[in-house]
VOPAGU-2260 file (C-alpha; in pm, 1 decimal, decimal comma):
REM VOPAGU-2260
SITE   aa  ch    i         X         Y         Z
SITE  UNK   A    0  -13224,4    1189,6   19671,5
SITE  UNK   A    1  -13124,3    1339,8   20022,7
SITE  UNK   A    2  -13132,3     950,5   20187,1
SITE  UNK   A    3  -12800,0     847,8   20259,0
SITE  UNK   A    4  -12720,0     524,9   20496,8
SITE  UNK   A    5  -12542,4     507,1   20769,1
SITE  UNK   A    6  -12238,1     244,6   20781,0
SITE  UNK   A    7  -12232,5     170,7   21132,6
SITE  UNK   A    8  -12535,0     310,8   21406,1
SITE  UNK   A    9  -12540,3     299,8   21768,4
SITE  UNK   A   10  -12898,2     371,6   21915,2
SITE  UNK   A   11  -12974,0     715,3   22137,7
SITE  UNK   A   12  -13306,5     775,5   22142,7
SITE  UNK   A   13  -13462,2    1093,8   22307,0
SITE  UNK   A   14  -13672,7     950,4   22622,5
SITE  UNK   A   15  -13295,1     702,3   22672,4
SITE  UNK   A   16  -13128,8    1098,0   22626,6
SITE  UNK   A   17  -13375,5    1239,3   22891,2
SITE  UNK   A   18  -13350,6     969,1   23108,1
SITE  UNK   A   19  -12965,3    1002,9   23151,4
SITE  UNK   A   20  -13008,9    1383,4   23204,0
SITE  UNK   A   21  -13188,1    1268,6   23483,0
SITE  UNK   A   22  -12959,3     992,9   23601,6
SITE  UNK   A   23  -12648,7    1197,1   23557,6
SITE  UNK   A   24  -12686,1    1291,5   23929,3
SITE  UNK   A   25  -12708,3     962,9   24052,3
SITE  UNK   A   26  -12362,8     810,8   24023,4
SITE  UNK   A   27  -12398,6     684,0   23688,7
SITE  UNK   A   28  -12017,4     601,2   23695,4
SITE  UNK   A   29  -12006,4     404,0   23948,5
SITE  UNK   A   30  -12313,1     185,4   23873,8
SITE  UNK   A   31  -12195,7     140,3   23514,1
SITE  UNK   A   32  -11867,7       6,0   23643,1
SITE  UNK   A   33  -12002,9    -243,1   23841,5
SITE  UNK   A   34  -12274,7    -339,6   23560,6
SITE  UNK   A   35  -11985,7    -398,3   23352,0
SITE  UNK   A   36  -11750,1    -572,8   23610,2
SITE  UNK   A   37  -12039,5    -816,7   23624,9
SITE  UNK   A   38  -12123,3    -870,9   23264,7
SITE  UNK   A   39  -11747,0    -916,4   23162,6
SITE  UNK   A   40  -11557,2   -1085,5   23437,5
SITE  UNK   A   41  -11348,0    -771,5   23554,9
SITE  UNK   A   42  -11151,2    -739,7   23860,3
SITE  UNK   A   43  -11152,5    -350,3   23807,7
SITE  UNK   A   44  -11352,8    -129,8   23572,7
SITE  UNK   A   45  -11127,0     213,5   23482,9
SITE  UNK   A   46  -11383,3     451,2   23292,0
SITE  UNK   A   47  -11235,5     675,6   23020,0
SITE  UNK   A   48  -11291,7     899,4   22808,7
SITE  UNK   A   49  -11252,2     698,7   22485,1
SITE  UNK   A   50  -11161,7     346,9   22380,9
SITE  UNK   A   51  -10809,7     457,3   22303,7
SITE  UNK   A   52  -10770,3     632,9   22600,3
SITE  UNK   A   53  -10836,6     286,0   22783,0
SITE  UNK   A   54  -10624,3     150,4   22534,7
SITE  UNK   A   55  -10309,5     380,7   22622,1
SITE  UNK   A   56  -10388,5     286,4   22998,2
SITE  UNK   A   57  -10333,9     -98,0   22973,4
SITE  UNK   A   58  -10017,5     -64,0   22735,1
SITE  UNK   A   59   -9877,8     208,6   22998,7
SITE  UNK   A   60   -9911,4     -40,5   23234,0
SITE  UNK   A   61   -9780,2    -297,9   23059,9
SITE  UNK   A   62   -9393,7    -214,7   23118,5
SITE  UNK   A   63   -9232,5     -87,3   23427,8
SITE  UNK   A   64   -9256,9     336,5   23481,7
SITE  UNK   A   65   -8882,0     341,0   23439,2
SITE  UNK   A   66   -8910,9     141,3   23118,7
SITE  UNK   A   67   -9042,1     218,2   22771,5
SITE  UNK   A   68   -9305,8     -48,0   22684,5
SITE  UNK   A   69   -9305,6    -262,6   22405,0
SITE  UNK   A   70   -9647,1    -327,0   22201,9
SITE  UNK   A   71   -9724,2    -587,6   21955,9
SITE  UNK   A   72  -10001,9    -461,7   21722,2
SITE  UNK   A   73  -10193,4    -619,3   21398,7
SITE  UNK   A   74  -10106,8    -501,7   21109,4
SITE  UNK   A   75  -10429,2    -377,0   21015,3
SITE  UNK   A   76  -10671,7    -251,8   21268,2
SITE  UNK   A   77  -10810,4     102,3   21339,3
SITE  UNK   A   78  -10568,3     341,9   21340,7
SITE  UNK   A   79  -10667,2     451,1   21703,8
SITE  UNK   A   80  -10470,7     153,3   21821,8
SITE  UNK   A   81  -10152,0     322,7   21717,0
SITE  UNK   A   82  -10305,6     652,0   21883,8
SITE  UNK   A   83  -10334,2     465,4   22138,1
SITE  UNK   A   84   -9979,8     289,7   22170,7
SITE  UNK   A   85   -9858,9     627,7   22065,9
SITE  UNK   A   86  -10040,3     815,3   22377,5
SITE  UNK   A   87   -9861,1     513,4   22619,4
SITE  UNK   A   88   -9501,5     625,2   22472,6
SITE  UNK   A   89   -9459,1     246,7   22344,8
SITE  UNK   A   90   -9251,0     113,4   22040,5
SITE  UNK   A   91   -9471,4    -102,3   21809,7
SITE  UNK   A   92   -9363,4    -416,4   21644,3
SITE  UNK   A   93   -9655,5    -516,4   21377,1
SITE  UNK   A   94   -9772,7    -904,9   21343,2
SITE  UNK   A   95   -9960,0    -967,4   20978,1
SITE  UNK   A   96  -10341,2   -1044,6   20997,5
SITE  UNK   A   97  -10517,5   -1331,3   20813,5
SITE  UNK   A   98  -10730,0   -1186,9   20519,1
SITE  UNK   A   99  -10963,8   -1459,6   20476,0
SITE  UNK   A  100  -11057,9   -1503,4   20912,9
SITE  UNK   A  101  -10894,0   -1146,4   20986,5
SITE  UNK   A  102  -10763,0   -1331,6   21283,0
SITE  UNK   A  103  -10346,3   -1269,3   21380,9
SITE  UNK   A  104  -10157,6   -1492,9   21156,6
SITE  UNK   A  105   -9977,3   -1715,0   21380,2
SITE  UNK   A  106   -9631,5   -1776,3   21228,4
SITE  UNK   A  107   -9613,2   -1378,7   21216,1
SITE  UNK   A  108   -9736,8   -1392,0   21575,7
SITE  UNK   A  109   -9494,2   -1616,9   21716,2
SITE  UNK   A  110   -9210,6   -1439,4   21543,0
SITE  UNK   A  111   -9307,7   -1118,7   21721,6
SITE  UNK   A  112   -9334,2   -1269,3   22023,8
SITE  UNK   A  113   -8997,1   -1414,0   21987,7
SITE  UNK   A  114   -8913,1    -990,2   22047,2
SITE  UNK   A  115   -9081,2   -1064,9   22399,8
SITE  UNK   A  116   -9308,2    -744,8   22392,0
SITE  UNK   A  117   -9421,5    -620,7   22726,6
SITE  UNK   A  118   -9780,2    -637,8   22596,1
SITE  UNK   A  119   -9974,0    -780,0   22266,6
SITE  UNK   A  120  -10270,9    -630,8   22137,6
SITE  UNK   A  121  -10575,3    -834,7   21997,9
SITE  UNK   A  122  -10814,6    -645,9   21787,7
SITE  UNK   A  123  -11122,9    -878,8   21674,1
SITE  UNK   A  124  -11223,9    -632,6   21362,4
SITE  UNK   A  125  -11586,2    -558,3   21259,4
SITE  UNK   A  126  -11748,0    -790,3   21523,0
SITE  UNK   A  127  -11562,0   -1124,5   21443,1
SITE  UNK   A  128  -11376,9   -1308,3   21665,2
SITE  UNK   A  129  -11105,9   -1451,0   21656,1
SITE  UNK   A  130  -10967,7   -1844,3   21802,8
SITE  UNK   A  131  -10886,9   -1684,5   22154,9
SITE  UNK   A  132  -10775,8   -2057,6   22251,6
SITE  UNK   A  133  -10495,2   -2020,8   21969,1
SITE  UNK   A  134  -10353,1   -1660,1   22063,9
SITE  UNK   A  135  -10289,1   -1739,3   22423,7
SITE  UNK   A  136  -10105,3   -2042,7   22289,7
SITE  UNK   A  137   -9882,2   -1826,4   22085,7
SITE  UNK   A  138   -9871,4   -1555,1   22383,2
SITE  UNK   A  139   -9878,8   -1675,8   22710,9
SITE  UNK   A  140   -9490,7   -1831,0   22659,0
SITE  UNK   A  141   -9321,1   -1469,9   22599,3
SITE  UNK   A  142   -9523,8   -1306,6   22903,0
SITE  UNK   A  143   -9672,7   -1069,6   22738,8
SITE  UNK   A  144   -9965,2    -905,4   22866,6
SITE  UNK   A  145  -10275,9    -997,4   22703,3
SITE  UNK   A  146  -10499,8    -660,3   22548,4
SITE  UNK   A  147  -10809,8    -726,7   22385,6
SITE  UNK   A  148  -10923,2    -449,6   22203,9
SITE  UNK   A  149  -11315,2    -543,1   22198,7
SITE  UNK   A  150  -11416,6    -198,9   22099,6
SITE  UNK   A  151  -11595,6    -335,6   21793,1
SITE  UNK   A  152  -11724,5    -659,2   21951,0
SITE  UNK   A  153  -12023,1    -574,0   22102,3
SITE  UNK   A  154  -12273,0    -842,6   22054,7
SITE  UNK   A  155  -12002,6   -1149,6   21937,0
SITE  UNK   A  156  -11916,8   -1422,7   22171,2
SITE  UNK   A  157  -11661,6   -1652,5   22150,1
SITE  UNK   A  158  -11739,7   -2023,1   22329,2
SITE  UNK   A  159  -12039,9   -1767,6   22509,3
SITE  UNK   A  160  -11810,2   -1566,7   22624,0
SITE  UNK   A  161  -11870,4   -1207,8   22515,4
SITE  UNK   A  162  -11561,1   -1026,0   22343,1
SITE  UNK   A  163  -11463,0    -778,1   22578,7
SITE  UNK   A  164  -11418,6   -1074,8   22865,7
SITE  UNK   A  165  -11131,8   -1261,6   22727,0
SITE  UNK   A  166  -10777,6   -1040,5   22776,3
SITE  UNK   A  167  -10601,9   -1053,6   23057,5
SITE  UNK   A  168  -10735,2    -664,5   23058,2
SITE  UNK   A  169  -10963,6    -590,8   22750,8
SITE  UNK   A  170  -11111,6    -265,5   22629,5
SITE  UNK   A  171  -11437,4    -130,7   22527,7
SITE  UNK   A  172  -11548,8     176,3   22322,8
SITE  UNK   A  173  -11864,7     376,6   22339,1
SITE  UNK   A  174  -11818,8     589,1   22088,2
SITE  UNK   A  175  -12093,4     698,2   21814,6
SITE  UNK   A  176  -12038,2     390,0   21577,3
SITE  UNK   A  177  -11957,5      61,3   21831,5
SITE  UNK   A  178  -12366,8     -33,1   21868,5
SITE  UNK   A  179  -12374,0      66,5   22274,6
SITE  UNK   A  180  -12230,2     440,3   22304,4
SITE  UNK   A  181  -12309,3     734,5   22524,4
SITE  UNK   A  182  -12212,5     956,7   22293,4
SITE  UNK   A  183  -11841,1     952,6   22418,5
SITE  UNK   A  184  -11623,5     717,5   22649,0
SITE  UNK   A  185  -11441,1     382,2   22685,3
SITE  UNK   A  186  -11324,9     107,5   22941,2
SITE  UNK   A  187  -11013,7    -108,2   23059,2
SITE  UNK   A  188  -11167,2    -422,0   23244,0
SITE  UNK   A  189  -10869,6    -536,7   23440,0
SITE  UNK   A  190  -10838,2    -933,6   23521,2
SITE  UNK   A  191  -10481,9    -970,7   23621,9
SITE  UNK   A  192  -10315,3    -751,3   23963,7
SITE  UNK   A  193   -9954,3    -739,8   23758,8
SITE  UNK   A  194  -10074,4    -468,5   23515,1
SITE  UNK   A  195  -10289,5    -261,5   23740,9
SITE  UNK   A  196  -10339,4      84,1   23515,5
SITE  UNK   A  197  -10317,7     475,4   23675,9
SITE  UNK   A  198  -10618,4     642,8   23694,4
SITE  UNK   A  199  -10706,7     935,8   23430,3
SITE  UNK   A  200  -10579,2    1261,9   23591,4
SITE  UNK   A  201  -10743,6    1537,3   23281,8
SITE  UNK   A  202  -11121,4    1606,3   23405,0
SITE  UNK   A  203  -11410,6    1486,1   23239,4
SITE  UNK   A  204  -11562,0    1639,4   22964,9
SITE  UNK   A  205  -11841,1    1902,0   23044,2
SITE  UNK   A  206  -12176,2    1758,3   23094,4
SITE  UNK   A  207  -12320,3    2023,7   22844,8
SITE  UNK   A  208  -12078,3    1899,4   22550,4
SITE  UNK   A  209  -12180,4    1536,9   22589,9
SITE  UNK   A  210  -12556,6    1686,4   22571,0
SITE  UNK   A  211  -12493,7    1861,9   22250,3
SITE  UNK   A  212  -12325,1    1538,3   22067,3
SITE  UNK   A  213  -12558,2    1335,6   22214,3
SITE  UNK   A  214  -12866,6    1529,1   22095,4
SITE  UNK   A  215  -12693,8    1568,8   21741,2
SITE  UNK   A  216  -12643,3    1258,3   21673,2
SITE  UNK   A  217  -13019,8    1151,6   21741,1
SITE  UNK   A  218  -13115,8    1404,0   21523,7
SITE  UNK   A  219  -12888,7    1296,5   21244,4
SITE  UNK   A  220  -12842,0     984,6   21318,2
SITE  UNK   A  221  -13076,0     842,9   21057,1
SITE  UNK   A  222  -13075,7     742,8   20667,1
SITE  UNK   A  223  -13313,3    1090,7   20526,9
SITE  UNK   A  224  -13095,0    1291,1   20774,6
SITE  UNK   A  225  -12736,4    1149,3   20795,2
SITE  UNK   A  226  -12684,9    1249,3   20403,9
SITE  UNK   A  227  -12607,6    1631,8   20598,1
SITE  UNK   A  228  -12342,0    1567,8   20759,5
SITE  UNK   A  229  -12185,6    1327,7   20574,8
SITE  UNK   A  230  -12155,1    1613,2   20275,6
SITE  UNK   A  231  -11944,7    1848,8   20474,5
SITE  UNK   A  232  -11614,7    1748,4   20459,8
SITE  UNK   A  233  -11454,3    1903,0   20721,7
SITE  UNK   A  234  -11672,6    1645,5   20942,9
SITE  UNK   A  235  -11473,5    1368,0   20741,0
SITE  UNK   A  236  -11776,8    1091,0   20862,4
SITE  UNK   A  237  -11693,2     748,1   20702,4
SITE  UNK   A  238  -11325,3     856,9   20647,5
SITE  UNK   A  239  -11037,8     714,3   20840,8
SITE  UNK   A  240  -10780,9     978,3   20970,6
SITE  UNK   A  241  -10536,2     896,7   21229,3
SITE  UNK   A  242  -10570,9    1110,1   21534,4
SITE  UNK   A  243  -10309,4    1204,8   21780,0
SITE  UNK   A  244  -10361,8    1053,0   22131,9
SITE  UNK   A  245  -10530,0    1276,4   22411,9
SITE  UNK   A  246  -10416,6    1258,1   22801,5
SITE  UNK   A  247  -10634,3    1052,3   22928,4
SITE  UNK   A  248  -10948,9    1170,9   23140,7
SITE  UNK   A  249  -11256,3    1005,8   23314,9
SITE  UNK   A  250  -11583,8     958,2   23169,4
SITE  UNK   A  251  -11820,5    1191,6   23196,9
SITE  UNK   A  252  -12106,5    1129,5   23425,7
SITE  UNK   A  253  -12367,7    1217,7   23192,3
SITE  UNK   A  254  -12201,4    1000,5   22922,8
SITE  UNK   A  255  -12206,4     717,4   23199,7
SITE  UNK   A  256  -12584,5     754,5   23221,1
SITE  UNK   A  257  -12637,3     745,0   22881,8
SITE  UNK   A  258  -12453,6     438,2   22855,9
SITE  UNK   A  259  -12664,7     301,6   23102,7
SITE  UNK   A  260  -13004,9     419,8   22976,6
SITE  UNK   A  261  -12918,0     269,2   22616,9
SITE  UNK   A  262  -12823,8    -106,3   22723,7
SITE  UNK   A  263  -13125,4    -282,9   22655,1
SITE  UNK   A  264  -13122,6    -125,4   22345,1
SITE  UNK   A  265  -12829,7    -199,1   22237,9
SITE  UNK   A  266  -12831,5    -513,9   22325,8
SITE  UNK   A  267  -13167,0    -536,5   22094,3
SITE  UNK   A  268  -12996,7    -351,2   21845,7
SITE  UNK   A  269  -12702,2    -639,6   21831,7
SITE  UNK   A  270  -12935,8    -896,7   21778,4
SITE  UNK   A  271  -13087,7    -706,9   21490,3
SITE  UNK   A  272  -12719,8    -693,2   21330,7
SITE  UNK   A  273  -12635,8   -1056,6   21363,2
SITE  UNK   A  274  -12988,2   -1098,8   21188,9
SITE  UNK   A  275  -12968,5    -887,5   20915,7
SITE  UNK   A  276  -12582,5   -1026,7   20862,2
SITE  UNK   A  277  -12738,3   -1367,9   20836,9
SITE  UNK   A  278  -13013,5   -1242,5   20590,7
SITE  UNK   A  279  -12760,5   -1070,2   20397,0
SITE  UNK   A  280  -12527,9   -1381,6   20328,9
SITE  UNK   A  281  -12785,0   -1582,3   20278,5
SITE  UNK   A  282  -12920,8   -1336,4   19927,9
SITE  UNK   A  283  -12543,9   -1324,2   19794,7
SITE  UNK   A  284  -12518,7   -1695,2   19836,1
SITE  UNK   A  285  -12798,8   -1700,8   19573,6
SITE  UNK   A  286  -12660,6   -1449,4   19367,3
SITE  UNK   A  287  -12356,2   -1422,6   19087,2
SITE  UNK   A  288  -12209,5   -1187,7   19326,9
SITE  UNK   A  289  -12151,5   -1453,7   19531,8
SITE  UNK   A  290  -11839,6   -1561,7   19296,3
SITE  UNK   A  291  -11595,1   -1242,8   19334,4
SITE  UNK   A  292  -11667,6   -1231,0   19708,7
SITE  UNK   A  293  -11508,8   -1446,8   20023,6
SITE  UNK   A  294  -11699,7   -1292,6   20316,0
SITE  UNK   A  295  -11544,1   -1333,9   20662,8
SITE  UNK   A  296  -11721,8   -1532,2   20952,3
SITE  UNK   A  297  -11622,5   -1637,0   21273,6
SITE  UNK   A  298  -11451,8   -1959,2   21326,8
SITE  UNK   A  299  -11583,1   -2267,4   21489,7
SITE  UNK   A  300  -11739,6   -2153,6   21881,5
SITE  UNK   A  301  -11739,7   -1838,9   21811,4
SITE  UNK   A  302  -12035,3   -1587,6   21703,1
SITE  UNK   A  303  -11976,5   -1241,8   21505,0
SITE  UNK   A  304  -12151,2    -952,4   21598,1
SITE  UNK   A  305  -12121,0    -790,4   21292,5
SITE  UNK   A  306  -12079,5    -400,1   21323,0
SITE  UNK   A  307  -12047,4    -445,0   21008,5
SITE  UNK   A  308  -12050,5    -734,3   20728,8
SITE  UNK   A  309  -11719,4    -733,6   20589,3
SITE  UNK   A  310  -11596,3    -930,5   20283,6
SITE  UNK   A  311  -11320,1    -949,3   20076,1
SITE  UNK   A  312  -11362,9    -802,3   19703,0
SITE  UNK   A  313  -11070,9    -856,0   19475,1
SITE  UNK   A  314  -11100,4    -510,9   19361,1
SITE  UNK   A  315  -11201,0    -343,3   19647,9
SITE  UNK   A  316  -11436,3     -41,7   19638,9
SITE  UNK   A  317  -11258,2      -1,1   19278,5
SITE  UNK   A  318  -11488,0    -270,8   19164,5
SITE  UNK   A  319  -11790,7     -68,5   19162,0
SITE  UNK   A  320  -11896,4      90,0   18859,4
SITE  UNK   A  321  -12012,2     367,7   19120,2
SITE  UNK   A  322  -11854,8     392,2   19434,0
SITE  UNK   A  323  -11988,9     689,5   19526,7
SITE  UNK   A  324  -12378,8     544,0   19495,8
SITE  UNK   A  325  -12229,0     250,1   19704,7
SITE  UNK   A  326  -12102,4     436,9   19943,6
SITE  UNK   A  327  -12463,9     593,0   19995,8
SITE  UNK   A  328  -12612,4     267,5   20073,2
SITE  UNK   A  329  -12392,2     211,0   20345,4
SITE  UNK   A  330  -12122,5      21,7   20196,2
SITE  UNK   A  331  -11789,9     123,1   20297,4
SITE  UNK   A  332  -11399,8      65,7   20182,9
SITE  UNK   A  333  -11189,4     -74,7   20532,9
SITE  UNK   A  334  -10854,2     119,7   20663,2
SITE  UNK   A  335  -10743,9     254,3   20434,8
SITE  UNK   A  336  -10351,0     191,7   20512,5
SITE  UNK   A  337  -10188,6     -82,2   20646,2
SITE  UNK   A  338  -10088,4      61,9   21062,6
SITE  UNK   A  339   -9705,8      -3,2   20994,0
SITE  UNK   A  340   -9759,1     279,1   20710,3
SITE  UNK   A  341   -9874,9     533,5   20932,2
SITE  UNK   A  342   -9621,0     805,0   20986,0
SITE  UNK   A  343   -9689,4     765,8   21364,7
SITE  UNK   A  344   -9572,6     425,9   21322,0
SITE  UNK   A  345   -9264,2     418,3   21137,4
SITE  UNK   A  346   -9157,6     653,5   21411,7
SITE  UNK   A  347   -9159,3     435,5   21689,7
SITE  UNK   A  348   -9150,3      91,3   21510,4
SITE  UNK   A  349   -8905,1    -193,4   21522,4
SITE  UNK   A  350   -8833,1    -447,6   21246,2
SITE  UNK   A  351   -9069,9    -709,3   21240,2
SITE  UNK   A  352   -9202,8    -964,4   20993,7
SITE  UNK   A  353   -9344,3    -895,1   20669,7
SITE  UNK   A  354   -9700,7    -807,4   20645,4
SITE  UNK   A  355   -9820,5    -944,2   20318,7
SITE  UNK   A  356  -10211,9    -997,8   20472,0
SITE  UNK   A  357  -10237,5    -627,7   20577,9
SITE  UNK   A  358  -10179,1    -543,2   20260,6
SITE  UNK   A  359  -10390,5    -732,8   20108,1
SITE  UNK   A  360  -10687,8    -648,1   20335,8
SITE  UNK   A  361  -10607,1    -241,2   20251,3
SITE  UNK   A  362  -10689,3    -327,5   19881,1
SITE  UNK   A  363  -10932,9    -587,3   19924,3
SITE  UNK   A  364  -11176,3    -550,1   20216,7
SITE  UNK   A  365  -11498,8    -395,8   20169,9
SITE  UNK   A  366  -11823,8    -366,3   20415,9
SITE  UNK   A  367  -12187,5    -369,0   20433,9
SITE  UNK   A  368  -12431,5    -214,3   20692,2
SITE  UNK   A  369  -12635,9    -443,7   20919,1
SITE  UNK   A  370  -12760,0    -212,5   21162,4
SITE  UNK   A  371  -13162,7    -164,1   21242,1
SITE  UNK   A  372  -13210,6     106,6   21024,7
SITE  UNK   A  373  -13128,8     -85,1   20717,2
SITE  UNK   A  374  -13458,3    -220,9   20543,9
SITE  UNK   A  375  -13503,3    -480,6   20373,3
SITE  UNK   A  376  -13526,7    -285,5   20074,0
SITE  UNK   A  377  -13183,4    -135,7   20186,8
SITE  UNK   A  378  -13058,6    -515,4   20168,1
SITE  UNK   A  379  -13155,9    -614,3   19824,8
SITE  UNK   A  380  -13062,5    -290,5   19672,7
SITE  UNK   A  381  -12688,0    -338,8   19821,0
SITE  UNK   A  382  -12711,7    -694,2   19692,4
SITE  UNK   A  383  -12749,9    -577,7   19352,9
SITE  UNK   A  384  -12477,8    -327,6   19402,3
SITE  UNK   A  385  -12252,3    -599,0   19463,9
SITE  UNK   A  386  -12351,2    -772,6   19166,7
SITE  UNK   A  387  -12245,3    -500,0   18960,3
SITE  UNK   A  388  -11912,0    -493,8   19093,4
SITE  UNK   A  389  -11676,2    -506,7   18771,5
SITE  UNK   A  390  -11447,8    -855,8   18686,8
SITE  UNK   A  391  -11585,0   -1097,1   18891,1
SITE  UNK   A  392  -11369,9   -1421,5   18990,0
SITE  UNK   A  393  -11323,3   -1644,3   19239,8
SITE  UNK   A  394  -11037,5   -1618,0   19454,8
């Protein structure tokens, strides 16, 4: 009755939480700058204190100081990558996205590039990436700075190159849900000298915060326990709200050691994902749910890391009988608005193509949990969920 699953899980445990208490005074910043330099290729490593934050960085940097930038953004993505073009003081353009890959669409790419934006942003969605060979062919004409928002890749390669190592400057989340977190924090992995990015100014969040979240969310962080949270509303977990950008500040030290302390098992935890993906694709397959579903996989030399499993459903979440008992195994609706909608948006937005794809994806995309606390019960009761989603047919 009071088990309730968690859509997306990042692993803390409490000897990883002790041991970056104890490695907070040990320049845990530093260290995980270089650890990261080395695993994705960087030139420079600027530590934040979010993924967006990193993300308002790079598209700051993107344009002269004199000079409001520019941004090319999918169509549908997280909403923090408006925040985060928002926080940089950019206009947007919006390029559709591909339902069936999620990958940019490329006529609608190379007609906002046409606008020669002083940056485009790349944002492989859920773990899957996208044909990185095929956007630079698009971009690298207009001149536009390269920004690979890898804050949900963790664990997906693409030719073996691990998302987060492919942008001319690409950023990476820690946050609570992206599979490696410290509770808080982010990264902008710099490749290229032309778009070097300022330095946060606003200080680091207190040590004792990051303590607190870190500690809750080991505590709740966990099928018989998460159902608590996620019934106060105020908390809004599983909900998509669009939240106003932050100045951006460093990474906290202790969040830095926590990072550090949790690697290996995140990096154990993303093999369990890809695993339990692969398990989960292979029941539909065998199953009459199967018919009303087109689930999304990574192209040819490339390998998902599946945050989550997403799929398209023709009816969405509305094809569940329940939704609400779906939504307690885990599965989950995707944004919930297409980012050209967002108020923020149509603000500082220029005409662009249409975006027939992103629309589609608001109504259509749905995903399933394939994190290490999902069972194997867990797996075939959300297979039979699916199967009970209401007027099957093939796309």
């Amino acid at each position: 009755m009071f088990r309730r699953q968690l859509p997306a899980y990042s692993p803390l445990t409490l000897p990883g939480i002790l041991a970056g208490i104890r490695g907070a005074r040990s320049r845990p910043r530093q260290r995980l700058a270089e650890l990261l330099a080395n695993r994705y290729r960087a030139r420079r490593v600027v530590l934040t204190g979010s993924g967006t934050q990193a993300l308002t960085l790079a598209l700051r940097a993107s344009a002269p100081r004199d000079r409001q930038p520019l941004v090319a953004l999918p169509a549908y993505a997280c909403y923090d990558v408006v925040s985060g073009a928002v926080g940089a003081d950019a206009r947007m353009v919006f390029y559709d996205v591909d339902p069936p890959t999620l990958a940019p669409d490329s006529g609608s790419l190379e007609e906002v590039c046409a606008l020669n934006p002083d940056a485009v942003v790349i944002a492989p969605l859920y773990g899957v990436p996208v044909d990185w060979e095929a956007v630079r062919r698009v971009v690298t004409p207009c001149g536009a700075l390269l920004v690979e928002d890898a804050a949900q890749g963790l664990g997906a390669t693409w030719h073996g190159e691990p998302l987060g190592s492919l942008g001319d400057v690409s950023v990476l989340s820690f946050g609570r849900g992206k599979g490696w977190t410290g509770g808080t924090g982010g990264a902008l992995l710099e490749r290229t000298a032309e778009a070097r990015a300022a330095l946060p100014r606003a200080p680091a969040r207190s040590g004792l915060d990051v303590a607190a979240h870190a500690v809750a969310q080991w505590l709740l962080g966990r099928p018989r326990a998460y159902w608590l949270p996620a019934s106060l509303p105020w908390l809004a977990l599983g909900e998509t709200e669009y939240h106003p950008p932050k100045a951006p500040e460093m990474m906290p030290e202790l969040a830095a050691a926590l990072v550090l302390a949790h690697d290996r098992e995140a990096r154990r935890e993303s093999e369990t994902r890809k695993h339990n993906a692969t398990e989960i694709l292979e029941i539909l397959a065998t199953s009459e749910a199967y018919d009303s579903l087109v689930p999304i996989r990574a192209p040819a030399g490339g390998e998902a890391g599946y945050l989550r499993l997403p799929v398209l459903a023709s009816h969405g979440m509305d094809g569940f009988p329940d939704a609400d008992a779906a939504r307690a195994q885990g599965v989950m609706p995707g944004y919930p608005r297409a980012l050209p909608d967002l108020p923020a948006s149509r603000e500082r937005a220029i005409a662009g193509p249409p975006t027939p794809g992103a629309t589609r994806l608001v109504r259509e995309v749905i995903t399933l949990p394939t994190h290490g606390l999902v069972t194997s019960a867990d797996k075939a009761q959300v297979v039979e969920t699916m199967k009970g989603m209401a007027q099957p047919g093939r796309y």
